[in-house]
C-alpha positions as CSV (number, residue, x, y, z in Angstrom):
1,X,17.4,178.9,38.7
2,X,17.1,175.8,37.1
3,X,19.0,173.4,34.3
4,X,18.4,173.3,30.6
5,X,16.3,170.3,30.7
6,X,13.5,172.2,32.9
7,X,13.9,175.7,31.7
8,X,13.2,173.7,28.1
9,X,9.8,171.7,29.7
10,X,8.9,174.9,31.2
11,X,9.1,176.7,27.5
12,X,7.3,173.8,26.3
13,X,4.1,173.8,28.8
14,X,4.6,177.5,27.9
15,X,3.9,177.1,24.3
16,X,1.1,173.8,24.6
17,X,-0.9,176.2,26.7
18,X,-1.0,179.1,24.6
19,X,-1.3,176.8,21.5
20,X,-4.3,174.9,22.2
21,X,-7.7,175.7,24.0
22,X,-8.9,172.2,25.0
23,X,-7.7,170.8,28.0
24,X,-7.9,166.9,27.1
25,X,-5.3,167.9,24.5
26,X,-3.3,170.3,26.7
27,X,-3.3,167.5,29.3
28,X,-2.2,165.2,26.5
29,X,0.7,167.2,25.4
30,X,2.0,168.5,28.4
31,X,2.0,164.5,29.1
32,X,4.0,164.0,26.6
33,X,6.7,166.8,27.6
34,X,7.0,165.8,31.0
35,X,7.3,161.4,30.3
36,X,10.4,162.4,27.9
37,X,11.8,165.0,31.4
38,X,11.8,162.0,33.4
39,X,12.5,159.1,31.0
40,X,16.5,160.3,31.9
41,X,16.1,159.8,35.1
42,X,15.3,164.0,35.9
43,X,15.9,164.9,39.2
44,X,14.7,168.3,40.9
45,X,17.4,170.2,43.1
46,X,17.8,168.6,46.7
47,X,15.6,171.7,48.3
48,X,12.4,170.8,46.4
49,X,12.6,167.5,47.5
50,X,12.9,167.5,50.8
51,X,10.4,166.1,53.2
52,X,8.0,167.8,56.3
53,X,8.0,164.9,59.0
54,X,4.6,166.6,60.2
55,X,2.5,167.3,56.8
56,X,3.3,166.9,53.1
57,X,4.5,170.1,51.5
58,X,4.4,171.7,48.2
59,X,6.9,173.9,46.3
60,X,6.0,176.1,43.8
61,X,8.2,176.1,41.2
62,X,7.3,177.9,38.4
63,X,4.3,180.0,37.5
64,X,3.7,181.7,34.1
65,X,3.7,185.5,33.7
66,X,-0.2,185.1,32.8
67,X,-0.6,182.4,35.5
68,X,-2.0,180.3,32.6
69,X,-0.1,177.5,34.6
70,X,2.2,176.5,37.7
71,X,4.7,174.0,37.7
72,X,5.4,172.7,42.1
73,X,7.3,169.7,43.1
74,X,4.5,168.2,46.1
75,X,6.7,165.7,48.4
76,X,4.9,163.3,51.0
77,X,7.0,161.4,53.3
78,X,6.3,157.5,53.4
79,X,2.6,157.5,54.7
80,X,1.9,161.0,54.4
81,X,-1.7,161.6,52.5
82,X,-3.7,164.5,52.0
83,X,-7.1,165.2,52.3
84,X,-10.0,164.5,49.7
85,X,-9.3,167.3,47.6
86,X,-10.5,168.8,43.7
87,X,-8.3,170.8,42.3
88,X,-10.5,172.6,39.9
89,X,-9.2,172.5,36.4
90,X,-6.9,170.2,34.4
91,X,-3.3,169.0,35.9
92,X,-0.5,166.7,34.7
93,X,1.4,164.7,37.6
94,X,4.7,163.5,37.1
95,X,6.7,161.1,39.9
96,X,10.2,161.8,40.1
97,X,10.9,159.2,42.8
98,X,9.1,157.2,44.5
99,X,5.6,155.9,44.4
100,X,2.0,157.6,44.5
101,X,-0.9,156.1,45.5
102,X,-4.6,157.5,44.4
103,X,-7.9,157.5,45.2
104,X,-10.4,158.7,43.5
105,X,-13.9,159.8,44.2
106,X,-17.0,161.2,42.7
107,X,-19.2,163.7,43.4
108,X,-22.0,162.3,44.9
């Protein structure tokens, strides 16, 4: 479904996550994998890019056998946000194209 250079990130992740336990390391790693994906310039196929005018959308991508981890492509359209949101355990964002802009917020 997808070229050498993801099938290799997603063997990668793959192997980080069943290698080591703590998630500040996991997080660090997977960093790693992902900043050398998109040095080149890594694009995603055309359909997982592709824009809602209504509401952001996300496109699962991946997800391992043991659902130890999910790789999606999330695309916004210029001005699209989402709401205040936790997703509950330790994630690794990546921008293909474009720019993000965060917010964050503590718990009160």
């Amino acid at each position: 479904m997808f070229d050498q250079k993801m099938n290799r990130f997603i063997e990668q992740v793959d192997y980080i996550v069943k290698k080591e336990e703590d998630e500040v390391l996991i997080t660090t790693e997977v960093a790693k994998v992902m900043k050398e994906l998109l040095a080149n310039n890594y694009t995603l196929p055309k359909k997982f890019t592709v824009p809602n005018k209504e509401k952001y959308v996300l496109f699962p991508l991946f997800v391992s056998a043991d659902e130890a981890f999910s790789i999606a492509s999330a695309v916004w359209d210029v001005g699209q946000t989402t709401p205040i949101h936790d997703h509950g355990t330790w994630g690794v964002i990546g921008i293909v194209q474009g720019t993000e802009y965060e917010e964050r917020f503590k718990k009160p």
